[in-house]
MARNUVO-656527 format. One record per residue (C-alpha): residue number from 1; chain; x, y, z. Coordinates in steps of 0.2 Angstrom, whole numbers, padded with zeros to 4 digits, always signed. Example, Ala and Ser with C-alpha at 12.3 -4.5 7.8 and 13.67 -1.06 7.14 Angstrom:
% residues 2
<nr 1	kette A	X +0062	Y -0022	Z +0039>
<nr 2	kette A	X +0068	Y -0005	Z +0036>
This chain:
% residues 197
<nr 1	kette A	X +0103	Y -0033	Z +0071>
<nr 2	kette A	X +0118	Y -0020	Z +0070>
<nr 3	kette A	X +0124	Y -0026	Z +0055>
<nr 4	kette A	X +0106	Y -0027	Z +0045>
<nr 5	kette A	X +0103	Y -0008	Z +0053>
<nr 6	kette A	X +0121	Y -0005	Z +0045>
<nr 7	kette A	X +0115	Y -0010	Z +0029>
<nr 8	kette A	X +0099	Y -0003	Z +0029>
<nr 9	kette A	X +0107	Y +0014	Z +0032>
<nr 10	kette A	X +0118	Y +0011	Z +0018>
<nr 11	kette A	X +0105	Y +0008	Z +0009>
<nr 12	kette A	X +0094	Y +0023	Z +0015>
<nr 13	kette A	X +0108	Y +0034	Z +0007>
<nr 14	kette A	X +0110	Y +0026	Z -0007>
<nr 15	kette A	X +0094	Y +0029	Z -0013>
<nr 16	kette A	X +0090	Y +0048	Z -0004>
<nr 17	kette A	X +0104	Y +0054	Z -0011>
<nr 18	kette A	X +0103	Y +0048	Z -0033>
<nr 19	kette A	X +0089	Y +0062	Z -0037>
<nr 20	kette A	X +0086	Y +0070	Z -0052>
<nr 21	kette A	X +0073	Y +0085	Z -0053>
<nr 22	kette A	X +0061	Y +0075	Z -0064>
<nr 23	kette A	X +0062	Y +0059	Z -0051>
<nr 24	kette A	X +0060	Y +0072	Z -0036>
<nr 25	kette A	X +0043	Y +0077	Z -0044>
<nr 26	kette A	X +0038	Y +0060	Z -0049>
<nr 27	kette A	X +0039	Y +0054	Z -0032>
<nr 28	kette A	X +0034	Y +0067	Z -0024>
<nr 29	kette A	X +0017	Y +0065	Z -0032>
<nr 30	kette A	X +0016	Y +0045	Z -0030>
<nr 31	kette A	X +0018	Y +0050	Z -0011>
<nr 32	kette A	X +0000	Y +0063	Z -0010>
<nr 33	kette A	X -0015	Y +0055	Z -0006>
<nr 34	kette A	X -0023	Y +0064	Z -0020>
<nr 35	kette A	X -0012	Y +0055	Z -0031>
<nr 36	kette A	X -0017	Y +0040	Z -0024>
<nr 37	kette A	X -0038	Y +0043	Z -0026>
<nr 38	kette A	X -0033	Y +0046	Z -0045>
<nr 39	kette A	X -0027	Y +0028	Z -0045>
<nr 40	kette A	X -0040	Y +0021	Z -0034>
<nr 41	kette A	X -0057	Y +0030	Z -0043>
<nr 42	kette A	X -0048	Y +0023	Z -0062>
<nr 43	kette A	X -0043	Y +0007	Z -0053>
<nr 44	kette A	X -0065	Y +0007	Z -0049>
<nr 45	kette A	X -0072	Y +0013	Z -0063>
<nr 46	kette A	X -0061	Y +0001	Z -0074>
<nr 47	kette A	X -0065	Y -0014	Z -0065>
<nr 48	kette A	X -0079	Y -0014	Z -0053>
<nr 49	kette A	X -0090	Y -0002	Z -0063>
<nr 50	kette A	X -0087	Y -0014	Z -0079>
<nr 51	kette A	X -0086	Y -0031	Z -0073>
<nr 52	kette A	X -0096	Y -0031	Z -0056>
<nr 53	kette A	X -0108	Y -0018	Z -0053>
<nr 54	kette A	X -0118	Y -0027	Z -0042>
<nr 55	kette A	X -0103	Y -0030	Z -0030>
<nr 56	kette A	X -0096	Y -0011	Z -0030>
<nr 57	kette A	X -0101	Y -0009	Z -0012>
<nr 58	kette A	X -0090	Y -0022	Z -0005>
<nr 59	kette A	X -0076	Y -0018	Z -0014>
<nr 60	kette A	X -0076	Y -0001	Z -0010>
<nr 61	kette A	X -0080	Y -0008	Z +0007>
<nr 62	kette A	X -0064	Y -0019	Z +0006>
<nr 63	kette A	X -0052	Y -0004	Z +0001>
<nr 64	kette A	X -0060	Y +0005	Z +0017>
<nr 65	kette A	X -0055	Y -0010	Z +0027>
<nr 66	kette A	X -0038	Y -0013	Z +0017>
<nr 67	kette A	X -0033	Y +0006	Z +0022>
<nr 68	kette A	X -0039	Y +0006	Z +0040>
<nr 69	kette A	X -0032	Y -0011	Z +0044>
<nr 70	kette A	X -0017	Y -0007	Z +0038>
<nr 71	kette A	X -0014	Y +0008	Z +0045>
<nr 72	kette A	X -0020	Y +0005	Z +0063>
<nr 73	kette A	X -0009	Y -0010	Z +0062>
<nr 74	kette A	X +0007	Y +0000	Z +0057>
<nr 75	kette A	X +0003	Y +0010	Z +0069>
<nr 76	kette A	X -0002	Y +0001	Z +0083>
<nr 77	kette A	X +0008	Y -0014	Z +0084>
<nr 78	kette A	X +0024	Y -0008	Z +0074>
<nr 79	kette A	X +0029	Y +0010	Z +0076>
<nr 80	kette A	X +0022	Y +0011	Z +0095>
<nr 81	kette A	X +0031	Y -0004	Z +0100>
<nr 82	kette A	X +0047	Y -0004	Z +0090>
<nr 83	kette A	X +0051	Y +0014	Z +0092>
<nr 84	kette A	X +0064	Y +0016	Z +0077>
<nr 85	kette A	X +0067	Y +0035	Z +0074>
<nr 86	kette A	X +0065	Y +0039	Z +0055>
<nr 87	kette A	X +0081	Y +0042	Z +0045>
<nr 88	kette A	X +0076	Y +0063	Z +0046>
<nr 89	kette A	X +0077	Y +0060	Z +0064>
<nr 90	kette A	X +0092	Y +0049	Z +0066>
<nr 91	kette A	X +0104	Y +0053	Z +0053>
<nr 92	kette A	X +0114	Y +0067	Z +0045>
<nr 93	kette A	X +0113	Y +0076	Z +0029>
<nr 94	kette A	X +0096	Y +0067	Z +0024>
<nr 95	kette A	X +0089	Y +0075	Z +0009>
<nr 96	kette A	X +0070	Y +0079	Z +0007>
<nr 97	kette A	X +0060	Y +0087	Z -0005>
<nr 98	kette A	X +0044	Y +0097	Z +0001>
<nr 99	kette A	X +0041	Y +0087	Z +0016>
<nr 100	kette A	X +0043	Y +0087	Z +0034>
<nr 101	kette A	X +0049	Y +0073	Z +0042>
<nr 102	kette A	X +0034	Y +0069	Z +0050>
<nr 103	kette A	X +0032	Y +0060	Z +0066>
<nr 104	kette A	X +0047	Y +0053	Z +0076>
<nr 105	kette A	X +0047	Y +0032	Z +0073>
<nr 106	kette A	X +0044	Y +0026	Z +0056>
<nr 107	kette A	X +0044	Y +0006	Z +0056>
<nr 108	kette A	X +0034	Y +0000	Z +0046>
<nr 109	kette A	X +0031	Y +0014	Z +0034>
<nr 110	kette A	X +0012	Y +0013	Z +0032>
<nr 111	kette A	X +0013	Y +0023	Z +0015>
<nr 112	kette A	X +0020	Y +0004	Z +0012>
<nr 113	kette A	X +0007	Y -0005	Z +0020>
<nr 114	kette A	X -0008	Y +0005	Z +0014>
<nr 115	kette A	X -0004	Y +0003	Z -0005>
<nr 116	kette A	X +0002	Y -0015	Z -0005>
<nr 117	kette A	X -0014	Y -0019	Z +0006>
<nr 118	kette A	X -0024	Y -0011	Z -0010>
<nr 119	kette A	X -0014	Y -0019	Z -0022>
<nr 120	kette A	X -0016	Y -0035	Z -0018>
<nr 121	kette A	X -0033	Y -0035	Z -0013>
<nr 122	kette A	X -0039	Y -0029	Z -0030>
<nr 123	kette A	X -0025	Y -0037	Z -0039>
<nr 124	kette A	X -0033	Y -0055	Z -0028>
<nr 125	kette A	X -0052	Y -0048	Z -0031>
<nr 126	kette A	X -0050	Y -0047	Z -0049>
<nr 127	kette A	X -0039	Y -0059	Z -0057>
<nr 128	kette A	X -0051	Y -0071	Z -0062>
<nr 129	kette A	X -0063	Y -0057	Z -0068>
<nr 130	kette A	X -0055	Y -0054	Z -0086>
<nr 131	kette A	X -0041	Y -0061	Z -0096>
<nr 132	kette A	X -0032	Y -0046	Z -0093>
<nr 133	kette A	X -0031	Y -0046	Z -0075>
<nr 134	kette A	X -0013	Y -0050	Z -0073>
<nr 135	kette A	X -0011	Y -0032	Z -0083>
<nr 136	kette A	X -0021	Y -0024	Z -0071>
<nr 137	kette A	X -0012	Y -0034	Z -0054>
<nr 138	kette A	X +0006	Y -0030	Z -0063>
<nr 139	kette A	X +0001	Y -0009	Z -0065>
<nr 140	kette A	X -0007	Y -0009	Z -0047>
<nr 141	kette A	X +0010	Y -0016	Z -0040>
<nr 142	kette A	X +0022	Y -0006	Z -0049>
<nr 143	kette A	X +0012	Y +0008	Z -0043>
<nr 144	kette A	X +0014	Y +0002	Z -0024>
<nr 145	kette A	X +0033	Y -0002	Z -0028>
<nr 146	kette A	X +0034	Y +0017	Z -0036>
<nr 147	kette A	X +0025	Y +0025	Z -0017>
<nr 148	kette A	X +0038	Y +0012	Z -0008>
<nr 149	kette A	X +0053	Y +0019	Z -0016>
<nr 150	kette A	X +0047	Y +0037	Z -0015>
<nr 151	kette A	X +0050	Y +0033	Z +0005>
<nr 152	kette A	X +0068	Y +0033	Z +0005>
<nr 153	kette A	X +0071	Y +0043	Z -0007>
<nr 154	kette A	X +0060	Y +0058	Z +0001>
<nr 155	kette A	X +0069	Y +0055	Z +0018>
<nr 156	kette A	X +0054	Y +0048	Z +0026>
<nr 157	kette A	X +0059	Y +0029	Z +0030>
<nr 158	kette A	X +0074	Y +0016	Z +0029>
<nr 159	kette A	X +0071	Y +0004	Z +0013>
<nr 160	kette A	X +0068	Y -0008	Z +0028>
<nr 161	kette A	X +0052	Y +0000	Z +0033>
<nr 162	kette A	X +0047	Y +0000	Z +0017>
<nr 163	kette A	X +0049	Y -0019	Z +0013>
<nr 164	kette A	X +0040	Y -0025	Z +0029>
<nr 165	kette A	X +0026	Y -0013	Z +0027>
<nr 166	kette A	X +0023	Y -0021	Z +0010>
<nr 167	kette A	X +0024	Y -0038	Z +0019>
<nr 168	kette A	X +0010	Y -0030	Z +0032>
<nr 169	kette A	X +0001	Y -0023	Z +0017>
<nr 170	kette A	X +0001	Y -0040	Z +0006>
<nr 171	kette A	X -0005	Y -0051	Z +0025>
<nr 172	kette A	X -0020	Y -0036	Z +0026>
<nr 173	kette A	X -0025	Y -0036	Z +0008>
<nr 174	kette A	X -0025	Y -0056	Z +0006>
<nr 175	kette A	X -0034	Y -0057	Z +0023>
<nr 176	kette A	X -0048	Y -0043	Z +0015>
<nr 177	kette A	X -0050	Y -0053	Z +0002>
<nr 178	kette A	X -0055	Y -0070	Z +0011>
<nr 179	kette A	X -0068	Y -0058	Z +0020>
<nr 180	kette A	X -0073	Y -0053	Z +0004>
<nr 181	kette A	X -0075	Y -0068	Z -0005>
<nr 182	kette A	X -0086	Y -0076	Z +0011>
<nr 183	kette A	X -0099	Y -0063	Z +0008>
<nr 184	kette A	X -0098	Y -0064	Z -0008>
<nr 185	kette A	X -0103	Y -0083	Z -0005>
<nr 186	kette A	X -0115	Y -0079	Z +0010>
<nr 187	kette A	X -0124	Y -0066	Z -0004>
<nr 188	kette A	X -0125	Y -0080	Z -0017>
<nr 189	kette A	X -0131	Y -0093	Z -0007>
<nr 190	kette A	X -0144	Y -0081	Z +0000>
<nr 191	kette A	X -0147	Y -0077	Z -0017>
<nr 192	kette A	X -0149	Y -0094	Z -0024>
<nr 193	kette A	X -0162	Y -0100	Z -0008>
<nr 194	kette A	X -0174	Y -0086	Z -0010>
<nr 195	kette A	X -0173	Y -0093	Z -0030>
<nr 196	kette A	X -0178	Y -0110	Z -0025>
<nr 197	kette A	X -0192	Y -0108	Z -0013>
């Protein structure tokens, strides 16, 4: 364990301390929630508006459950038990740009685990949906890999909180989409009966 912590921190620095002013504003953007809403609504209107109307409820209600899931579960059953301080609090000469370094543990990083939990569930809800949905699963997850990176490189978490969130995330957001795919079945067959009496 010593020895991946030792090259965790490596890491850490590595990517905290190679910045350029243009990267510091990009990230720092991918890393606000109101960034993220601007993704979400044209992640929406682009798919679920266009291809399912009739189903926008429960995919809005399976982002709801992706986020709170995730989050709760980062929360709950990794930070509160773990305990690992964040870099902020641990190292020396951590570099952050227009943030505070929040609250004291940071494994998993739920940034992470939120995204990767939205990326794959509307990646997995929509890829047989359209002949372009590989497009759409590719542009979702560079844009989770982009708020992962942002992590380090803000001073926030080790690259190793970052990668297990995303594994958390991608557990939750497969698991939403089962959920979803049962009542989307338990609707259809409803459906169908009430046709056939």
């Amino acid at each position: 364990m010593s020895h991946l912590e030792q090259i965790d921190t490596a890491a850490f620095y590595w990517v905290n301390q190679h910045h350029t002013p243009f990267a510091d504003w990009v990230l720092w953007t991918a890393s606000q929630p109101w960034s993220w809403a601007i993704v979400l609504v044209a992640a929406f209107c682009l798919t679920t508006l266009r291809k399912e109307p009739r189903r926008w409820w429960l995919v809005l209600l399976g982002v709801v459950l992706c986020f709170l899931l995730s989050d709760r579960i980062s929360v709950v059953c990794f930070k509160d038990v773990f305990c690992r301080l964040r870099p902020c609090q641990a190292l020396e000469g951590v570099r952050m740009f227009r943030t505070s370094c929040g609250g004291l543990y940071g494994f998993v990083s739920s940034h992470a685990a939120n995204v990767f939990a939205l990326a794959t569930f509307l990646g997995l809800r929509f890829r047989q949906r359209s002949s372009r949905s590989w497009l759409f699963t590719l542009l979702l997850f560079l844009w989770a890999v982009v708020v992962g990176y942002s992590r380090p490189y803000l001073g926030k978490h080790y690259p190793g909180d970052v990668v297990c969130g995303a594994l958390l995330g991608i557990c939750v957001g497969t698991a939403v989409f089962f959920i979803s795919q049962f009542v989307d079945n338990m609707i259809n067959k409803h459906t169908l009966s009430k046709k056939n009496t």
